[in-house]
C-alpha positions in Angstrom: 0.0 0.0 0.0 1.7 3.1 -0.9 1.2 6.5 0.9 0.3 8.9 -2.0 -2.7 6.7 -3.0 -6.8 6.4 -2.5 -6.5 3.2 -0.4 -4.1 4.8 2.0 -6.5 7.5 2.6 -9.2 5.3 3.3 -7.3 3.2 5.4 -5.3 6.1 7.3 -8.9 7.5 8.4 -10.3 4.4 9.4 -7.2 4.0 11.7 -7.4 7.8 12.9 -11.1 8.0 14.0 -10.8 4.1 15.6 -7.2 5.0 17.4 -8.4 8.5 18.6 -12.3 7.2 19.8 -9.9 4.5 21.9 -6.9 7.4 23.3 -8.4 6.9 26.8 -7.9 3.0 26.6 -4.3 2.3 26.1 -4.9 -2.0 25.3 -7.7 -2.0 22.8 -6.1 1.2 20.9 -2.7 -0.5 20.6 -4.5 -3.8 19.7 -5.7 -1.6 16.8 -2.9 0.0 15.9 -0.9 -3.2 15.4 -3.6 -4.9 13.6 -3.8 -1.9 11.5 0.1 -2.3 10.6 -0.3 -6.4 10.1 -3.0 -4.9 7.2 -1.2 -2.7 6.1 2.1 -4.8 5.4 0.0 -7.9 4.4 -1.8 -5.6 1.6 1.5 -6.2 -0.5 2.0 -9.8 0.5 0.5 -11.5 3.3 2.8 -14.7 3.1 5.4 -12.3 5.1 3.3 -11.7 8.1 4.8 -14.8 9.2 8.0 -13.2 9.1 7.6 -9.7 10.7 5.9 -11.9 13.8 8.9 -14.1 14.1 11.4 -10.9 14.1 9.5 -9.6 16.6 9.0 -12.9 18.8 12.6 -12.9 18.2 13.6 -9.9 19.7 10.7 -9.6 22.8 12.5 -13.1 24.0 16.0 -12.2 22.7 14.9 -8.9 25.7 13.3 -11.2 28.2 16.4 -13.3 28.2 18.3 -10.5 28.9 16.2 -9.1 31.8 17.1 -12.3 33.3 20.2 -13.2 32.3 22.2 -12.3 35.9 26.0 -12.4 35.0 27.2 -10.2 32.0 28.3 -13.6 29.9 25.5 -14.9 30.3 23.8 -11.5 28.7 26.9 -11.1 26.0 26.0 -14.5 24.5 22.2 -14.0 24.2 22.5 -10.6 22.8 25.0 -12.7 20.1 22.6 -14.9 19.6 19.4 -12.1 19.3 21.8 -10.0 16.6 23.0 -13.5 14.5 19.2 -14.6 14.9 18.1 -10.8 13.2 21.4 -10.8 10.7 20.6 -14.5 9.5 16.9 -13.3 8.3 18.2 -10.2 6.9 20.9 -12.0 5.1 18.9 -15.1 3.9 16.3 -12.9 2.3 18.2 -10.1 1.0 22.2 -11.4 0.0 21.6 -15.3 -0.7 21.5 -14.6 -4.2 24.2 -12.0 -4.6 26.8 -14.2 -2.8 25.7 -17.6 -4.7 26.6 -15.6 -8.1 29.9 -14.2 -6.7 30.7 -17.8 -5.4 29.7 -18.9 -9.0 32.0 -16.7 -10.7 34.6 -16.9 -8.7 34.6 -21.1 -9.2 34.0 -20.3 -12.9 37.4 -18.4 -13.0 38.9 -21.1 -11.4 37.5 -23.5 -13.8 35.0 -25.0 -11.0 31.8 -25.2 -12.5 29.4 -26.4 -9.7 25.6 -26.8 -9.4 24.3 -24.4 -6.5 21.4 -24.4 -5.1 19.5 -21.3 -6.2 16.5 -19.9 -5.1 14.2 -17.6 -6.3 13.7 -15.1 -3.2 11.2 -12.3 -3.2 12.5 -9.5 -1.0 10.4 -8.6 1.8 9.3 -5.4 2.1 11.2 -3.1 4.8 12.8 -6.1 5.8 16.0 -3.8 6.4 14.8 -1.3 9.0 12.6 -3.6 11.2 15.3 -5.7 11.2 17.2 -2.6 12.6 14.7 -1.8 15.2 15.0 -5.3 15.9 18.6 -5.4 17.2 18.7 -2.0 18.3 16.3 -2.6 20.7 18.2 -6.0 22.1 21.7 -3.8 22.2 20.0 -1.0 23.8 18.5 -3.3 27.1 22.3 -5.2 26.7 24.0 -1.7 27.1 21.6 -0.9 30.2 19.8 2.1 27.9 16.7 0.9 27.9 14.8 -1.8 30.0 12.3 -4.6 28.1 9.0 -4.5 27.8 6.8 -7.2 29.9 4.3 -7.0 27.1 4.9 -8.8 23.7 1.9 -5.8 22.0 4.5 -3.1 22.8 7.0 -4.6 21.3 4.8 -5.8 18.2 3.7 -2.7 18.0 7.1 -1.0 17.9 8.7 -3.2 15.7 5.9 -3.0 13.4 4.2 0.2 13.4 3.0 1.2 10.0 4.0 4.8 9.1 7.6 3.6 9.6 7.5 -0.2 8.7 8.8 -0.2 5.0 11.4 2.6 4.6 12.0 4.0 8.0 12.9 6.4 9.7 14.2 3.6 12.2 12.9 4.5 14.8 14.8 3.9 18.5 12.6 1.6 20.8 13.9 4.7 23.6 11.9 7.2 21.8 8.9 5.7 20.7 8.2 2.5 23.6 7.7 5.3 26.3 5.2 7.2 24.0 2.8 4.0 24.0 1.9 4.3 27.2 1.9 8.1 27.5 -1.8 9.4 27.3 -2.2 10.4 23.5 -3.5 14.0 23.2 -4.2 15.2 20.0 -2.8 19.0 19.8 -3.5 21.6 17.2 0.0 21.7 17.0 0.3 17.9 16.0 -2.3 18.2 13.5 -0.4 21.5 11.6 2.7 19.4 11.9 1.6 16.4 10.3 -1.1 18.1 7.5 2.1 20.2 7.0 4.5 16.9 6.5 2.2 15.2 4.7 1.6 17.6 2.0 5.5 18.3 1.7 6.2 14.5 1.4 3.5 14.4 -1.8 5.0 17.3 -3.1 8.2 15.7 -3.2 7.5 12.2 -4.1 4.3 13.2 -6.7 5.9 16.1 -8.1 9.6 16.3 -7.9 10.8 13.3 -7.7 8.1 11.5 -9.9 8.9 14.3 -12.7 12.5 13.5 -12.5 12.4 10.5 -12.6 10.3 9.7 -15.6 11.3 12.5 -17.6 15.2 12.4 -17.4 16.3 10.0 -15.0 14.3 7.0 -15.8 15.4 7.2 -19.6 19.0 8.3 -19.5 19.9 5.2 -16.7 18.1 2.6 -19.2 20.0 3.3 -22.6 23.0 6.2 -21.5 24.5 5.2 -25.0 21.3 7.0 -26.3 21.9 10.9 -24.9 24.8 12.8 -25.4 26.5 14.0 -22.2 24.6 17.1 -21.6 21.8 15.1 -20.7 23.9 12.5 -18.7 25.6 15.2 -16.6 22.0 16.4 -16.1 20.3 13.4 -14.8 23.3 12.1 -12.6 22.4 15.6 -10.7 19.0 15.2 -10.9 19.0 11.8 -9.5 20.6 13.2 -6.3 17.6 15.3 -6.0 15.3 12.8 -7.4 16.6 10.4 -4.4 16.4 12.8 -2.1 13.1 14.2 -2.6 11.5 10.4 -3.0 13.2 9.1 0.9 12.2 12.4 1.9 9.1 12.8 0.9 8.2 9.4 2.3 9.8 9.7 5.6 7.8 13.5 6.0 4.7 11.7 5.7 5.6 8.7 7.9 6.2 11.5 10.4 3.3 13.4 9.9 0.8 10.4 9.8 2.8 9.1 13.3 1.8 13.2 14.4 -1.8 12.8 13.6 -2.2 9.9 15.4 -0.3 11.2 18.4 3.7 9.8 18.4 6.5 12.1 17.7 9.3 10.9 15.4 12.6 12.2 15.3 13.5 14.6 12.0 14.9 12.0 9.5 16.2 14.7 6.7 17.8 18.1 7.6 18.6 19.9 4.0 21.6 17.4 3.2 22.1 18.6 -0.1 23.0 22.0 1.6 25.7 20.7 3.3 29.7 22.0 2.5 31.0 18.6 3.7 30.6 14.6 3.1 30.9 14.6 7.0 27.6 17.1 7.2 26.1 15.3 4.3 26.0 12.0 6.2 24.9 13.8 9.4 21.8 15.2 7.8 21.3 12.8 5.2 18.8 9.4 6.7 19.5 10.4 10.1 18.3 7.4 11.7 20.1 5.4 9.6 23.6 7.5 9.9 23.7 7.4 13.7 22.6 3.7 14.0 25.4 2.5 11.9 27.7 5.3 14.0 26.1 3.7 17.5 25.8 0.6 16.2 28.5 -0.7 14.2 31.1 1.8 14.2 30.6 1.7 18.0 31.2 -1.8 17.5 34.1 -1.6 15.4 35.7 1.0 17.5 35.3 -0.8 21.0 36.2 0.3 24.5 38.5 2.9 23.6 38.6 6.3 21.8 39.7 5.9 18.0 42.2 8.1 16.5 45.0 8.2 13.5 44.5 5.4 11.2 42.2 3.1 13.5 39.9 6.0 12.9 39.8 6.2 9.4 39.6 2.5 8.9 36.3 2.1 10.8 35.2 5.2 9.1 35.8 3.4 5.6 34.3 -0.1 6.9 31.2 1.3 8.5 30.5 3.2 4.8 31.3 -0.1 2.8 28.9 -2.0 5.4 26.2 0.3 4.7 26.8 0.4 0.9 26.1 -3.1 1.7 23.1 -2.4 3.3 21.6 -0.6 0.9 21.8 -3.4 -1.7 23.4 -7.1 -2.5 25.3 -5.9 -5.9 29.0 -4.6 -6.5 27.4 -1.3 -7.8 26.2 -0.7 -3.9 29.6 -2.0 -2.2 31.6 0.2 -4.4 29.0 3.3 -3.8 29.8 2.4 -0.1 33.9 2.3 -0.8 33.8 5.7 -2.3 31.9 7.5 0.0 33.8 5.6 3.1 37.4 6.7 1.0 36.3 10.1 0.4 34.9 10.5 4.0 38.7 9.4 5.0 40.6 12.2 2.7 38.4 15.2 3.6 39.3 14.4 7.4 43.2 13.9 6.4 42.9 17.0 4.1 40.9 19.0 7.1 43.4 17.7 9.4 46.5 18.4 7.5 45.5 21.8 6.7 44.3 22.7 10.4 48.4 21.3 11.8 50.3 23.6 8.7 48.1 26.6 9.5 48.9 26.0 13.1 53.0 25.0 12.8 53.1 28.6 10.8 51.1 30.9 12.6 53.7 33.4 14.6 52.6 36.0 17.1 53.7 38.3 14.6 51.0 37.3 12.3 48.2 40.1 11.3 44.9 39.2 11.4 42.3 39.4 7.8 40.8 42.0 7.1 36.9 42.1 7.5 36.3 42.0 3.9 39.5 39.4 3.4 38.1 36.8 5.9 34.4 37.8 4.7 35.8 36.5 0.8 38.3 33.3 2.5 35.2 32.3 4.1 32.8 32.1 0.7 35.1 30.7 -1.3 35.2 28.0 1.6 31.6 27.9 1.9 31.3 27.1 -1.9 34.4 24.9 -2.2 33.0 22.9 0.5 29.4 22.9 -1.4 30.7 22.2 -4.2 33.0 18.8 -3.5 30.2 17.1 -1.1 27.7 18.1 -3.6 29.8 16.0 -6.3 31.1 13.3 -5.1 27.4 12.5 -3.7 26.2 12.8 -7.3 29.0 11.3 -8.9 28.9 8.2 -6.6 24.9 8.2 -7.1 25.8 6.6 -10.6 26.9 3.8 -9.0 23.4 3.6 -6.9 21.2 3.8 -9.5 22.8 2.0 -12.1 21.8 -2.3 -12.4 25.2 -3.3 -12.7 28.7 -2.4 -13.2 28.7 -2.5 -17.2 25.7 0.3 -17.2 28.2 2.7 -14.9 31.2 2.2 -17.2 29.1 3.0 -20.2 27.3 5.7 -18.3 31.0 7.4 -17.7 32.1 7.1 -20.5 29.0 9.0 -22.9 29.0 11.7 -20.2 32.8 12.6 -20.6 32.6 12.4 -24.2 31.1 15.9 -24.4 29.4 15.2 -27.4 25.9 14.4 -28.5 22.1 16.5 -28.7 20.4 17.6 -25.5 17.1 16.0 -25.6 15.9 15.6 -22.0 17.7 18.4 -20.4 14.7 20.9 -20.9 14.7 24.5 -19.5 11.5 22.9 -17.5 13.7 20.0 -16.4 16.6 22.4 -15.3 13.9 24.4 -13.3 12.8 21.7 -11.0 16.0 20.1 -10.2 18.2 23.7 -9.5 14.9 25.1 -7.9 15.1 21.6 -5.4 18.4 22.4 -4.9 18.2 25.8 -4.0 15.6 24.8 -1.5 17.8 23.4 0.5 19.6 27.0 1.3 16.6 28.2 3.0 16.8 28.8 6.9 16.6 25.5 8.7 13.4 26.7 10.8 11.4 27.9 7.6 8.9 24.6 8.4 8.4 25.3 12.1 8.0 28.9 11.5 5.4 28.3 8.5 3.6 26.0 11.1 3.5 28.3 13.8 1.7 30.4 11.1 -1.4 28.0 11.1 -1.3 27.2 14.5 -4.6 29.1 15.0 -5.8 28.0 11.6 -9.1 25.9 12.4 -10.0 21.9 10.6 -11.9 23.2 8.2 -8.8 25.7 7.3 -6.2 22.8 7.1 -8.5 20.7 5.5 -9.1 22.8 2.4 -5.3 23.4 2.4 -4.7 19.9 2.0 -7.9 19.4 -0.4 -6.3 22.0 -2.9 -2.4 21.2 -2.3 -3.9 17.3 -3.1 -6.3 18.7 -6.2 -3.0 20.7 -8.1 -0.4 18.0 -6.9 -2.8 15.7 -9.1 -3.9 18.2 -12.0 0.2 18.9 -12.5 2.0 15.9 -11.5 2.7 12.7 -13.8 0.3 10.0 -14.2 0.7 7.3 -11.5 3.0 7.1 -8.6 6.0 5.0 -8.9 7.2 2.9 -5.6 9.4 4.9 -3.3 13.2 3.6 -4.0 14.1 2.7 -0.7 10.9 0.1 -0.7 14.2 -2.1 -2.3 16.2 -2.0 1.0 
């Protein structure tokens, strides 16, 4: 069931008037809320029901185990055993097939040829972030953050919530457990917020990102030997907006759908394609994702102690190729991973070396800028800085988007060539991606200050606002509405 469609608005309602007419009984209105989500992840394929319940049995014994588990081995080796149990699934389902074809090659080289067993495996949906939740949840009780629940319907209901279930944010069981048993009060504030969030996320997914994508994107990434390099330089830069604005847009109305019906989630997006370093990218960019791998691998790969030098960069480059990884089972994701983690590595050396020189030369003697001087040091900084992260995250995005490896080498080479007719690459086109872009410069508080504008706006208010932003997003927009990418992960 996807959220820019007339059976999600049906459903959502349904869910909003029975949740709200049960906020004074906390049981029956969780009871509803998880059936709700079992619905709503069965609508694409019920056979995986099964599945979600046994990640979540899983995990609720996985923390029950734990809660009893007296001496810290004892607690070390079921919290093993709860993240292998969660890593098997994930793995089975979404990397059995991409390491039987690299095993196959690899014997093939070696003039092995072997019969494997291969499978045809469908790829749950979401399978990646509730499997997340899943062993954050188990680490956090290990690490003494939180404590497990008694009740196996809070942790159902966590791990499978439906605003967040197929592509995140991944939400922390700290933030969002406590909430469940919190009286749920529904605030004219929460109901701005999330109209607000919801009609952002459609905007982006319906409009940007849909018109992106099938007008440039879409085309280019199927036949690149087709367009000259003008319109390969163009949708390599629109696809980092086109991505963008399609997780975006998906995780603005997971949060504004979790508002409505009374649960704050943390801000999953914070203008990333604003940002004058790959360190800033990655901290704004999926921000539930970028500080679980950072508090739960790189943690992990760091250990006990403080990293620095070398040690530092290393886990910095594993924890990037692990979540290239993550993102997909093919060599175009792993190497995606690689650059990033590589580039991630020489900004910091480059940072660092720079900082020690400036430092080894300065002399008491030394005069300080001029205002205008530092005012000019510090733009061309700004826009250096814009400039590199801005590139090397569109660059890399080839490798994301692209099937396989033989579609990136082709893709490089036509859009190098400088040569060929612009065909795609309309003035229209140009419009939406730079004006997308642009967007992103804007104050960080423009939302909340636009919400505090409606504040005292009444139902009947928000309601036509939504109406009419719904009734132009439809007359303007393509026809249809494609999946939102990260569904795949």
């Amino acid at each position: 069931m996807l959220f820019p469609t007339f059976d999600f608005a049906i459903f959502f309602v349904i869910v909003f008037t029975a949740s709200w007419l049960l906020r004074e009984r906390a049981q029956p209105r969780k009871v509803i809320l998880l059936a709700a989500s079992y619905f709503f992840y069965g609508y694409w394929d019920y056979r995986f029901l099964a599945l979600l319940a046994l990640s979540s049995t899983i995990n609720y014994i996985a923390g029950i185990c734990l809660a009893r588990s007296e001496s810290k081995q004892a607690k070390k080796r079921v919290v093993i055993v709860g993240v292998v149990l969660n890593l098997a699934i994930l793995g089975f389902f979404k990397y059995y097939g991409f390491f039987l074809d690299s095993l196959t090659d690899i014997l093939l080289s070696l003039g092995l040829e072997r019969d494997l067993p291969f499978l045809e495996i469908i790829l749950p949906i979401g399978i990646s972030f509730f499997t997340f939740q899943g062993i954050s949840y188990v680490v956090d009780i290990y690490r003494r953050q939180i404590k497990p629940v008694e009740s196996p319907l809070d942790l159902f209901l966590y791990i499978s919530f439906f605003p967040q279930l197929v592509a995140g944010p991944i939400v922390r069981a700290s933030h969002f457990l406590p909430q469940l048993n919190q009286r749920s009060v529904l605030t004219n504030s929460a109901v701005v917020f999330g109209f607000l969030l919801i009609i952002s996320g459609l905007f982006k997914k319906t409009f940007v990102a849909h018109y992106i994508a099938v007008d440039l994107v879409d085309p280019v990434f199927f036949d690149p030997e087709s367009y000259g390099s003008v319109d390969l330089w163009g949708a390599h830069y629109a696809y980092a907006v086109q991505v963008y604005c399609d997780f975006s847009g998906y995780s603005d109305i997971a949060i504004g759908a979790a508002a409505l019906l009374g649960y704050q989630f943390k801000k999953n997006f914070d203008r990333p394609l604003a940002a004058t370093s790959l360190v800033v990218l990655w901290q704004r960019w999926h921000i539930s994702l970028s500080t679980w791998l950072r508090d739960y691998l790189y943690r992990a790969l760091r250990g006990p102690k403080r990293d620095s030098g070398w040690r530092m960069h290393k886990n910095v480059f594993l924890t990037m190729l692990l979540g290239g990884l993550w993102h997909g089972a093919a060599w175009t994701f792993v190497i995606w991973g690689a650059l990033h983690g590589v580039m991630l590595v020489l900004e910091r050396i480059v940072k660092s070396y720079y900082h020690d020189v400036k430092k080894a030369r300065a002399t008491p003697d030394d005069v300080p800028d001029s205002p205008a001087v530092a005012r000019t040091k510090g733009i061309v900084s700004y826009w250096a800085g814009w400039l590199f992260a801005f590139h090397v995250f569109s660059l890399a995005a080839v490798f994301f988007r692209s099937p396989d490896l033989t579609t990136v080498w082709t893709y490089f080479g036509q859009m190098f060539a400088f040569a060929g007719e612009v065909e795609l690459m309309t003035p229209f086109m140009l419009l939406i991606v730079a004006g997308a872009v642009a967007v992103q410069f804007l104050p960080g508080n423009v939302f909340e200050r636009t919400a505090e504008r409606f504040q005292n706006a009444g139902m009947v208010t928000l309601g036509a606002v939504l109406a009419i932003s719904l009734l132009l997003m439809e007359a303007t927009g393509p026809e249809g509405v494609a999946p939102f990418i990260y569904f795949q992960f």
